[in-house]
Every structure is written in C-alpha cells, then in structure tokens.
C-alpha positions, -999 to +999 in steps of 0.1 A: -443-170-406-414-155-382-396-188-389-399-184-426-389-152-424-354-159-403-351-191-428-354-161-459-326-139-438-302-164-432-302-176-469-293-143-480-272-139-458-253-170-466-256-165-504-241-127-496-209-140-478-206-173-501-204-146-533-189-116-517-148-119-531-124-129-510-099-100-511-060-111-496-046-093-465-032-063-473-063-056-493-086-062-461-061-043-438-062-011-463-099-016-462-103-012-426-085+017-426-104+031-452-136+029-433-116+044-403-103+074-424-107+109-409-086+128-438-080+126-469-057+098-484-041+092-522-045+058-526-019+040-555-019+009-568+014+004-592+020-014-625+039-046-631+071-022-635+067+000-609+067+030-635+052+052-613+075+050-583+102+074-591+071+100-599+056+097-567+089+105-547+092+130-570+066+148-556+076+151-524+105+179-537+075+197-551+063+227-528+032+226-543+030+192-532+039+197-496+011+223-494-013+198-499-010+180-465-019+148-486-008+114-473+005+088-502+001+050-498+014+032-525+021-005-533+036-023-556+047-055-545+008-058-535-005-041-562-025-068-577-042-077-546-052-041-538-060-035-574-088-060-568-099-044-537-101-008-554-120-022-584-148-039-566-151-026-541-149+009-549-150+004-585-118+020-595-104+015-628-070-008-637-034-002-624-015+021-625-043+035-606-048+063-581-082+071-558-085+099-537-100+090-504-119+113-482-130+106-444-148+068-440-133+057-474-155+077-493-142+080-528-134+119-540-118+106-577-092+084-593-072+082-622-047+063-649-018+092-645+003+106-627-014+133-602-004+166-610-006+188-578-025+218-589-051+192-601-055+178-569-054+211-552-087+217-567-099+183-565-096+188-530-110+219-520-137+216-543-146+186-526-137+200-488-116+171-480-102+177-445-067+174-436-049+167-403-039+207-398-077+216-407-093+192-384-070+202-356-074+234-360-109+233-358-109+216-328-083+232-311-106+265-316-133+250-300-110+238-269-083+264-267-071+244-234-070+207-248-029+204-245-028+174-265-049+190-292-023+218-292+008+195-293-005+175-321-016+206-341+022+218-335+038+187-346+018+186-380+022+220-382+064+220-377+063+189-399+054+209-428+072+237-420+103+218-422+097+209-456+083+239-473+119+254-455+142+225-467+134+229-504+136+269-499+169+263-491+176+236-522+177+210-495+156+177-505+118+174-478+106+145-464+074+130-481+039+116-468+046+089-492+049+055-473+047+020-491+023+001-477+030-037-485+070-037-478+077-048-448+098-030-421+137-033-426+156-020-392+187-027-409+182-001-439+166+021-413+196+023-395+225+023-424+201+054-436+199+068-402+241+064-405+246+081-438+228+112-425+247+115-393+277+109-414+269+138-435+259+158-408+291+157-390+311+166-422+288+198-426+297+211-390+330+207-400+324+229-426+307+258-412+285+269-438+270+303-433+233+301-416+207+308-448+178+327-433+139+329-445+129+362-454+107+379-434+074+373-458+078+337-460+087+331-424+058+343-411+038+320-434+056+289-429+067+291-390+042+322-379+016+300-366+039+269-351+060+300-333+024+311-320+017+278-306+053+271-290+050+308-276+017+302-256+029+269-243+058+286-227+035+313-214+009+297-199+034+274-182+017+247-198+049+233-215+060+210-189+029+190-194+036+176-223+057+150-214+096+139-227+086+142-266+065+169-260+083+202-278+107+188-300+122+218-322+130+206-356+165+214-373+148+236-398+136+258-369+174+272-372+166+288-406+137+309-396+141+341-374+105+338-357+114+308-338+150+322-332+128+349-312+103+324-296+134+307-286+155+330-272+126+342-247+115+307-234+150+295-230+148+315-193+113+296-182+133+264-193+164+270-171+148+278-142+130+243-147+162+225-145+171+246-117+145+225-101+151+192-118+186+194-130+188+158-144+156+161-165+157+145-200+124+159-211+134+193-195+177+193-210+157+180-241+134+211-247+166+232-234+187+219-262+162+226-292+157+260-283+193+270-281+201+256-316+173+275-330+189+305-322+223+295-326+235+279-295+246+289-262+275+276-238+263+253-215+290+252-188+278+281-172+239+268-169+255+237-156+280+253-131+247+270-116+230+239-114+232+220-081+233+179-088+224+153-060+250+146-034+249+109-037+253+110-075+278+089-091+307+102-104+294+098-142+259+110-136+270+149-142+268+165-165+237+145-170+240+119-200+208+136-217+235+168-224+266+151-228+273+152-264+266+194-263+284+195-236+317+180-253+308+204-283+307+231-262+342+225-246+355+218-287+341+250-289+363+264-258+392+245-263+390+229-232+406+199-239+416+189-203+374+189-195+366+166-225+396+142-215+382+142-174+347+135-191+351+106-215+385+095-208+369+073-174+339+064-192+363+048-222+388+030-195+355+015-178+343+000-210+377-017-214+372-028-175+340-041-186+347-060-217+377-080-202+357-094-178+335-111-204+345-142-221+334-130-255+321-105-281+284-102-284+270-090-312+235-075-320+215-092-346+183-087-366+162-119-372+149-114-412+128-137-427+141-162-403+175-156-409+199-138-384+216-108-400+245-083-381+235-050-370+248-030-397+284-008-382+279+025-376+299+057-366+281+068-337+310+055-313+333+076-330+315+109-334+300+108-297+329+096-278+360+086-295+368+117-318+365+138-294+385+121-269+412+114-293+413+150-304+418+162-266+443+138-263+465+148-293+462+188-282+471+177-249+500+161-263+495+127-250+501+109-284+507+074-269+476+074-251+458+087-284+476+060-305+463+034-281+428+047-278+426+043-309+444+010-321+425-006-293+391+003-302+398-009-340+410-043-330+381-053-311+351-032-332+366-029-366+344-001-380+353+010-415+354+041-412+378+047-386+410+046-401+400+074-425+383+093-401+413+089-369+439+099-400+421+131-411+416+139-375+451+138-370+464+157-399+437+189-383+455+182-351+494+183-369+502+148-365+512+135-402+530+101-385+498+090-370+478+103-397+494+077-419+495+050-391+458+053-382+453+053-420+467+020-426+448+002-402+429-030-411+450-030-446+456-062-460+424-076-447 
C-alpha cells in the first residue's frame, strides 16, 4: 500500500513538472525575486512599441510620484517572455500591463494604463503595502542601536529627499525606474557620468545664487535625515560606519537644516583627522559637511594637521582632498601652491610614460567585441585646468603652452582645445586662446 502510494506521488509529481510552462530567464529571475519581495514593487511589461516608456520616466519628475517610495521594473525588450510569466502565473491580463506587487509576490492589482499616482497612492495604503522607509523605520524603533539599521534608513531617507528638493528647485530627480532585461552598458554609464561633470563644472563657473527651502518644507523633506545624521555625530557612533557610511548628497546644500547639522559636526570630524589625518572615510564625511553649508578653506585644517614623517613627498595633502584643496587655493589665488602641487605630479607622468614602449588603452569587451573607453574630461578639470591656469597668472606662458600641446598630442581629448582657449581668454591671453583653439584642426 506505501509503495502504491509513493508510485501515486511521483506520477503527479511528474505529470506537474511535465505540464507546468516553461517560462525563459528573465521570466524565472523576476520570479525569484518576486517570492523574495519585502516591499512593494510596480511590475511593467511593455507593448511591441514601447508606448509606455516615455510615460514611465515621466513619472519620476512627478512629486507625487517620488512620494510614493515605489520601485519600477519595466521591460520591454523581454516583454513577451515576462508577459507570459505575469499571465500564468499571476494571472495578469495582456501587455502593456502593470501589477503591483506587495511583499512575497503577492499581487495588490494591475492594469492596461498608465498608473496615475494618486491612484496608486490609495491603492497602496488601502492595501498597507510596506515600503523600504516604513519597514526601516519600524525596525529601527524597535532597535534604536542597530547602526546599520540607522545608516540604511538614512540613505533611503536622503535619497528621497534629494528628489522631492531637485524638482522644488525645477531641477529634473532621479527615478526608482530601472529596466530590467537591458543589459549593463559601462560605456553609456560613463559618457553620462561625463556630461554631468561637464555641466557641473560650467555651473561653478557661473556662480548661480544658492536657492534655499523654506522653512515648512525643509523640515518635511530633510527634518528627519538631519535627525538621524545629528545623533550619529552625537553619540560618536559615526565613525563606525565605515568609508561610505555618511555620504551627504548635493541637494543637502539647498536645505538650511542640514546646513545647521553640518556646521556643528564639522568640529567632531576634525578632531578625527587630527587623529588620522590621511583618512579617506574620515576627509570624505569632512568634505560633505562643508559643502552643505557652503564650504570652508581647508589650508588652515591642513596646516594643523601633523602628516607622517616618512611620507612621500606626494602623499600631502592627502589625495582623498586634493581636488578641494586646488579649489580652495583658485579660491585664494594662490597660484604658486597649485603649481608646487600638480606641477610634479604632471612632470612624473611624463617621466613615466617615456619609459614605456607604447600607449595603452582601456577597453570594454561588448558582446564579444572590444570597444575604447569612451574620452572623458576628468584629466582636464582635476589636474590640467588648474595647473594651466596657475601657470598663465604666474606668467609662465611657455610652460603653459607646453603643458598643454603635450598633453593633446598623446591623449587627444576633444574637448581640450575649446576648453584650454576659453581658459585662456579668462586668463588675458587672446594669442594662445586662438593657438590652443586650433589644435587637432584638419584632422
């Protein structure tokens, strides 16, 4: 009877997996995850067209949006493949589709339009689906010393501070909206990661008065992070949390509750590098409070500072502060301390390079194929601008001209020319303005 009973089992069991639909990877991948789910999650599965797209991003410029705390996964190249999953397996209807997930991939709802955000509002707390901030709250409340618990509660916390403040301040937010099937491309990563720094060195050259949050709508977008950061610093606790432990965001600069928090930690943090004055994790936090607040020279911190006898002659001021500490001196005008800082570093690098036989190159493999790194500016902007500009207000315009002839015959970056030939029209210098300018013309 056992046996027959087994025998029974197993055919079922066989019959069961024989029938049950074999769904492709990125269906089984989403699936896991669904059964793994601790929040809520906005499941989209796109049309032939991708027609809904452009929508979705949309939302992320919605404040109502942000609010939400809502996650996006979205696929289109994939769609059919999930669209199969969804519809079996949690018997959603065709694509375009959406289905709002709660915790262990139970499903909340799902629909054929566009999700409108005061809809899902109440979809969502109708239902209580949790969110990330909620959960962590929670628990944070039932272990008020759990430091990791803290820190992660900050990070979400800041994250969506940042946003509700960028679009307060007509600036465009990030978005939870991540496409799930495309695969990862480090070269678009990094020409995106270059058009922001791009940007963001034209805007310090343009010294836009700082737009501050009024006082109502500071307190509820940065009260609580401020509250966090604030009892970190004085419980002494901050130390603890490791090299990307507080990590200000840029937004933090627009809201005068963190200026405050800011302004009284930054004496906590100094005498910590007093202590360790090379520490990354340490110069790091140091560095994010100050521009929260506005900044604050950092020659004098550093002349207080005591480094290691048997440093090398590069190792101070510490690397982890050497780009604030040649804004600083750009600040001061001290061009003679910016030309002693870079100016061995640059003749090194040539030192370097003419003992090798050849150019390397970095590369990214893509589907199997090698591609260059993409060029980028941050040579320029870190070292060689800089440099070049100390150079020129020192009057050493042969040095200048070589600095920068040399540097664009062996690493041709694009953007030189135009950016050496406005740097020497600021600096009065309308001969090597046009010189610098012509470079690489006729290529």
């Amino acid at each position: 009877m056992r046996l027959k009973v087994l025998l029974i089992l197993a055919g079922s069991w066989a019959l069961t997996f024989a029938q049950a639909p074999a769904f492709g990877p990125t269906a089984q991948i989403l699936d896991r995850q669904l059964r793994e789910l601790k929040i809520g999650l906005l499941v989209v599965v796109d049309g032939p067209k991708a027609e809904w797209r452009s929508k979705l991003n949309a939302l992320g410029s919605d404040p109502e949006w942000v609010d939400l705390d809502l996650g996006i996964y979205y696929y289109g190249s994939k769609a059919a493949e999930v669209e199969a999953l969804l519809r079996q397996a949690y018997l959603a209807g065709p694509r375009p589709q959406w289905v709002l997930f709660r915790e262990g991939g139970r499903v909340v709802a799902s629909g054929g339009t566009i999700p409108e955000p005061k809809a899902m509002r109440k979809l969502l707390e109708e239902n209580q689906v949790p969110s990330m901030i909620q959960i962590m709250r929670d628990f944070c409340r039932r272990h008020p010393e759990h430091l990791e618990a803290r820190n992660t509660l900050c990070t979400w916390l800041q994250d969506r501070a940042s946003n509700q403040t960028l679009l307060r301040m007509g600036g465009k937010a990030g978005t939870n909206f991540y496409a799930a099937d495309e695969p990862y491309d480090p070269l678009k990563e990094q020409q995106e990661r270059e058009s922001k720094a791009e940007a963001q060195a034209k805007a310090e050259l343009e010294e836009k008065p700082l737009v501050q949050l009024e006082a109502e709508a500071d307190r509820a977008i940065w009260g609580e992070v401020a509250e966090v950061y604030a009892k970190s610093f004085q419980r002494g606790d901050w130390l603890e949390l490791g090299p990307w432990g507080l990590n200000l965001p840029e937004a933090a600069i627009h809201s005068p509750l963190m200026q405050a928090m800011s302004r009284a930690a930054v004496p906590e943090v100094e005498r910590a590098l007093a202590r360790y004055p090379t520490s990354w994790s340490v110069w790091r936090t140091w560095l994010g409070l100050t521009r929260t607040f506005g900044g604050k020279s950092i020659r004098p911190l550093l002349d207080s500072l005591v480094p290691m006898p048997a440093n090398y002659a590069g190792a101070w001021p510490p690397p982890t502060v050497r780009e604030a500490y040649v804004k600083d001196a750009r600040k001061r005008r001290d061009w003679t301390a910016i030309r002693d800082l870079l100016l061995p570093e640059i003749e090194m690098a040539r030192l370097r390079e003419a003992t090798q036989d050849q150019k390397s190159e970095w590369v990214q493999r893509t589907d199997g194929k090698l591609r260059e790194d993409p060029e980028t500016g941050d040579h320029w902007r870190d070292t060689l601008e800089p440099l070049t500009e100390a150079l020129l207000r020192l009057g050493d315009l042969g040095q200048a001209d070589d600095l920068v002839r040399d540097r664009y015959a062996k690493h041709p970056w694009s953007g030189l020319p135009g950016r050496a030939s406005a740097l020497a029209q600021r600096c009065g210098q309308p001969g090597l303005a046009a010189r610098w300018g012509a470079l690489g013309a006729g290529k």
